[in-house]
N, C-alpha and C positions, 0 to 999 in steps of 0.2 A: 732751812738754811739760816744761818745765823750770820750776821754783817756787824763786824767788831772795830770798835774805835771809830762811831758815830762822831763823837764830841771831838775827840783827836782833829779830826780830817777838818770838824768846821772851823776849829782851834787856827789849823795851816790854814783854811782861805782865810780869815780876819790877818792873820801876819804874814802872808805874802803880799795882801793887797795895801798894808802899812808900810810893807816893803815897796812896792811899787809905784807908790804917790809921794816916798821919798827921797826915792835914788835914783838916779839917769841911768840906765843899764843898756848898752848894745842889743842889736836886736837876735846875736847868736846864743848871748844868756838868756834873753827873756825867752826864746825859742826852748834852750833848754831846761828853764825853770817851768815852764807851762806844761810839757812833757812830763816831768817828774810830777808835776799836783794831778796830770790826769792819770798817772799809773796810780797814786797816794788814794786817788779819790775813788776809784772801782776795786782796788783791792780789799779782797773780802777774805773770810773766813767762812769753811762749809765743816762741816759737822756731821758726823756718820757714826751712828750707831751700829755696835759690830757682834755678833754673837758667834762664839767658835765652840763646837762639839765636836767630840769622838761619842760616836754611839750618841748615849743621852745625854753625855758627864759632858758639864762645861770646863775648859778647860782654860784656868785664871794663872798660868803661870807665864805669859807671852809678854815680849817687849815690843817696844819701837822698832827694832832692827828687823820684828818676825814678820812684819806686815809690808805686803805689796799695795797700794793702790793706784786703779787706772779710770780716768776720766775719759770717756770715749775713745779706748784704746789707748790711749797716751799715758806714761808710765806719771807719778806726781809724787813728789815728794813731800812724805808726812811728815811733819812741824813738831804733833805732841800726841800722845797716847793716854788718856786715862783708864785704869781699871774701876768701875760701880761696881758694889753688890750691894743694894735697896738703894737707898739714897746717901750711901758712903762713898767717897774716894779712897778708893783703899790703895791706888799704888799710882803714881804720873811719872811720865815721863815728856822731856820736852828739848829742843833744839836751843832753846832760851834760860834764863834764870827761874828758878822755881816761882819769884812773887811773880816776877815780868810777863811769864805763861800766864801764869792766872788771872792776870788781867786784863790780855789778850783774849785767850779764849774764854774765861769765864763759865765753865762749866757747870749748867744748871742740873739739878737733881731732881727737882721737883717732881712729883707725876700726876700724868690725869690719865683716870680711867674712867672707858665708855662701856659698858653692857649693852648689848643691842637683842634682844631677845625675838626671835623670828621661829614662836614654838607655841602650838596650840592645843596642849595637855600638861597642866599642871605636875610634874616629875615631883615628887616628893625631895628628889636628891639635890632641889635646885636651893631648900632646904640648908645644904651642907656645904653647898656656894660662898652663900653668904657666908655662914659660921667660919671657914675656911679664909675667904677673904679678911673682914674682918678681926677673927684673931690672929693669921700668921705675917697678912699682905698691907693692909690700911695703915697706914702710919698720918699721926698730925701732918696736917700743911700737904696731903693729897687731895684729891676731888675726884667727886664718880658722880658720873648722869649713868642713868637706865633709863631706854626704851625699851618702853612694851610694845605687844601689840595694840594697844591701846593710848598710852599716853609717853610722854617724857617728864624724869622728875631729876632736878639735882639735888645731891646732899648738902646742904647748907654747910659751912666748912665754922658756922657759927657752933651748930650743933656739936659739934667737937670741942670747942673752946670755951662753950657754955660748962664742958663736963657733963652733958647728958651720956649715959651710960652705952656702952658698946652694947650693950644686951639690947638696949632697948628698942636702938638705932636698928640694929638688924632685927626684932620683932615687926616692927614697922614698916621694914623693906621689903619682908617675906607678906603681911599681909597685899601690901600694895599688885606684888607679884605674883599674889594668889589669886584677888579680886582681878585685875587685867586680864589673866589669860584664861579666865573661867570665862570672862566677859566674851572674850575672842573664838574661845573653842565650843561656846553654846550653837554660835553664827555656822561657824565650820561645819559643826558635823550635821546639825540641820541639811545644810548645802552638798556633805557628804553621802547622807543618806537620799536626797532627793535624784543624786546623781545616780544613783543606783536605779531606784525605779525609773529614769528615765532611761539610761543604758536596758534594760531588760525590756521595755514596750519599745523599743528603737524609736523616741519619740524624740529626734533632731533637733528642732525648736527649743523644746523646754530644756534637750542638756545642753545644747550651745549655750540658751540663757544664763545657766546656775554655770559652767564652767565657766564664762565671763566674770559673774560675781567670786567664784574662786579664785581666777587668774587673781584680783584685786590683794585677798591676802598674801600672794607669792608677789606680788607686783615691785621691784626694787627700786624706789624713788631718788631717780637719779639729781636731783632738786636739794633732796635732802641729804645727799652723800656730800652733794660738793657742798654743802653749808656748814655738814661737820667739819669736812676739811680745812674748809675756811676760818672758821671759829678754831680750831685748833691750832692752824696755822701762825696762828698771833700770840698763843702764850709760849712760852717758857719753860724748857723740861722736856719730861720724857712724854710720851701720850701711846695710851695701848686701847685699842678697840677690840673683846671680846663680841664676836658674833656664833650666837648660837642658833644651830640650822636643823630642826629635826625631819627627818626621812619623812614622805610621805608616799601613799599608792591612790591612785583612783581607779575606777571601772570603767572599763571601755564599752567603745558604742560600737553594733553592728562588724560591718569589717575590719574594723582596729583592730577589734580583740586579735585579731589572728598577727597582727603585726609585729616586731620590735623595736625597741625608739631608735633603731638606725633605720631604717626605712618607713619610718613615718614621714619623712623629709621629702622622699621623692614618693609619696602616696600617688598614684594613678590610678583612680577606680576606673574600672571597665568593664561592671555588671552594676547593675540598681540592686538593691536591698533593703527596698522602703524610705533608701532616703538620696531627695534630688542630688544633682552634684554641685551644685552651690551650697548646700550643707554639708556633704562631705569634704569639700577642697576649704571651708572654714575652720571645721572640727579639726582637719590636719592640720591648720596654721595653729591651733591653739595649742595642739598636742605638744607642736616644736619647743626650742630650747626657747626662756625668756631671753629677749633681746634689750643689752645695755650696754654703754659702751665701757667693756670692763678695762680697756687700754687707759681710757680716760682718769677713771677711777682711781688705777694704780700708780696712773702718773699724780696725779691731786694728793693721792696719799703720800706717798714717796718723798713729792715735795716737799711737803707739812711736815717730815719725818713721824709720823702717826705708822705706830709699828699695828699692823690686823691681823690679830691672834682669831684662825677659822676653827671652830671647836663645832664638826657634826656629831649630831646625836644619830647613830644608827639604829636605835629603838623606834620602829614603826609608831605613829601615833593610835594610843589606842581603838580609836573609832574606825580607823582605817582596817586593821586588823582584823574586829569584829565586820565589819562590812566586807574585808575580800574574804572571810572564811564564809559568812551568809551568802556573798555573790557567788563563790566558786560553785558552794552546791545546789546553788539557780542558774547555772549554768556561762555565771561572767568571769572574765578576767581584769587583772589590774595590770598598770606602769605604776613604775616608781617613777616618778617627774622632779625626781630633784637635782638627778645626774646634773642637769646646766646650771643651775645653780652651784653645785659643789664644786662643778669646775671654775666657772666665774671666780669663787672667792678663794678658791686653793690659790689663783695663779695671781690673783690680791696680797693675799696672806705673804708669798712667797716672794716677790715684788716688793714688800714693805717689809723684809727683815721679822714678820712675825711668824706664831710655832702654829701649827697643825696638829689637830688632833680627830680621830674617828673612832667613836666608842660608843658602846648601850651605856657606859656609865658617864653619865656628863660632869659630875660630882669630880672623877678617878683625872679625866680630858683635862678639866679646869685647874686642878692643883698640877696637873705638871706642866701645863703651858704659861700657870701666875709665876712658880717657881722658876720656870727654864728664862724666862722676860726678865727675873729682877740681876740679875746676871750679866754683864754686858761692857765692852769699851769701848770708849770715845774714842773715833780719831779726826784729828781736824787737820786739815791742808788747805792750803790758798790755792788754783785751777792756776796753773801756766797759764795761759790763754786765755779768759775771761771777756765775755762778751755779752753784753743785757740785749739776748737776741729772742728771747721768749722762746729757744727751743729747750726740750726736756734734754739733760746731760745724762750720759750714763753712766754708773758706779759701777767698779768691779774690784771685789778687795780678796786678797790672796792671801796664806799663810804660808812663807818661804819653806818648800822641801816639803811640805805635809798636804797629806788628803784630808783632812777635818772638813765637817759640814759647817758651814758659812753663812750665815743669817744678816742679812742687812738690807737697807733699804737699795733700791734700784738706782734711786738719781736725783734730780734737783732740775726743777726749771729755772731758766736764768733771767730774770726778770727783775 
């Protein structure tokens, strides 16, 4: 949410209250002079990032007239429309004079990207990421943090400006993200393989144990979402969170195996199998979906306009692979555990105006979801109604007469 003409509004209290220690005024003026500074002083400016495809093809040829927006049902009349493609203004429109708009709404270009990498097998093609980024997407005066699964790093925006070389920067990046998820995926498949021999001795204890320690690398730090949000929250620009999410399968223990993750939910055992039912009714809880509050998330994001580009990798990880084709002919079976997660962050992604993508090739994912992102208009409106009532507001934006897919964020807390 962006709130325009700070300095203006404090501009008006310093000369109404010069006004007011000067001049005798009735108390039906001053009644409606108070009026007017409190509409002056809450009106605001929101900001909506808008994304309009047919099929894949964005489609940059729309005006002010084409767009519908509604703010919790309520129809709102939009002020100004910008068209971006990277960090260009390529075409504005506006209700105002062209300088007047822009310094009204001030449309910032800037962008920050986050990588968030939730992937425990080094893809060679993550490789082609970077290369990809860097030569077609990075521009001066952007910034990218990567999380691994291991650490957080930012790119120093110095290293840019020093004229260290592109080549280099991304050498440096690829090691960084080699050394991380080697680190990461040694842990894993350890814990992978353990789980096997425990599934196959039906030995309850030890795969509750190691599935505990597994849940940790699935585990989504709900702590650390809202602090990106937050830290996001406060600059300026655009801001895109790639989250990359690879497939995974484990082996099931005893009467699982026979089960599907739709009835793991309401699991009732009602024979023994070697294992009590205090380790059975646990192992079900673990089996279930990861629980986070994804409503929360999407509202935190949304708000921050932090667009969440979900890019899963359908490529099994490798260890997992070798271990269900070893387990199947020892007689186990696997789930894939990530279904909750993909939905979680599908309905994220989707909530925050960002692109979705599901592919074996994350490489193929990546380039059309950085391409489909740097595409995009502004539109800003002032809310009829405005109220700093701390509830989340809802967006809904229209393109007059057309079915075009619609990409924007959900809403804005009012706060």
């Amino acid at each position: 949410m962006k709130v325009s003409n700070k300095k203006k509004i404090l501009a008006l209290f310093v000369f109404l209250f010069a006004i007011f220690s000067t001049t005798e005024l009735n108390p039906a003026i001053i009644q409606e002079q108070d009026l007017k500074l409190q509409h002056e002083a809450i009106a605001i400016n929101i900001e909506v990032p808008v994304r309009v495809f047919k099929g894949d093809v964005f489609i940059d040829n729309l005006s002010l007239e084409d767009f519908e927006l509604y703010e919790d049902g309520k129809l709102q009349n939009i002020e100004a429309v910008y068209l971006i493609k990277k960090t260009s203004i390529e075409k504005e429109e506006s209700e105002r004079d062209k300088e007047e708009a822009r310094k009204i709404y001030r449309p910032e270009v800037s962008r920050y990207f986050v990588f968030l990498f939730s992937v425990y097998e080094y893809l060679p093609r993550i490789n082609e990421i970077l290369d990809y980024f860097f030569d077609e997407v990075f521009l001066p005066g952007d910034t990218l943090n990567i999380l691994t699964p291991v650490k957080t790093y930012n790119l120093n925006p110095k290293a840019i400006t020093d004229n260290i070389p592109s080549d280099e920067i991304k050498e440096r990046m690829k090691l960084i993200l080699r050394r991380d998820i080697r680190v990461a995926s040694g842990t894993y498949h350890t814990l992978m393989r353990d789980l096997e021999e425990f599934a196959l001795e039906t030995d309850a204890e030890n795969y509750m144990r190691t599935m505990r320690e597994l849940q940790q690398f699935r585990y989504v730090d709900l702590n650390a979402m809202e602090g990106l949000a937050g830290y996001l929250k406060a600059k300026e620009g655009q801001k895109h969170v790639f989250l990359f999410y690879q497939q995974e399968n484990i082996p099931l223990i005893g009467d699982f195996a026979e089960m599907t993750s739709a009835n793991v939910e309401i699991y009732d055992p009602t024979r023994p199998d070697g294992m009590n039912m205090a380790s059975q009714s646990y192992i079900a809880d673990l089996l279930q979906s990861i629980t986070f509050d994804t409503e929360k998330i999407k509202n935190l994001f949304a708000d921050s306009s932090i667009a969440a580009h979900f890019l899963y990798i359908t490529k099994p990880l490798i260890g997992s692979v070798d271990i269900q084709r070893q387990g199947s002919q020892r007689g186990l079976r696997h789930r894939d555990i990530t279904e909750d997660v993909y939905n979680a962050f599908l309905r994220i992604a989707k909530d925050t105006g960002g692109i979705i993508e599901s592919s074996a090739n994350i490489s193929s994912a990546f380039q059309k979801a950085a391409f489909a992102s740097e595409n995009y208009y502004l539109l800003y409106y002032s809310p009829s109604d405005y109220k700093t009532d701390g509830k989340f507001k809802n967006i809904k934006v229209r393109v007059k007469g057309k079915s075009y897919r619609i990409n924007h964020r959900a809403g804005y807390i009012a706060d």
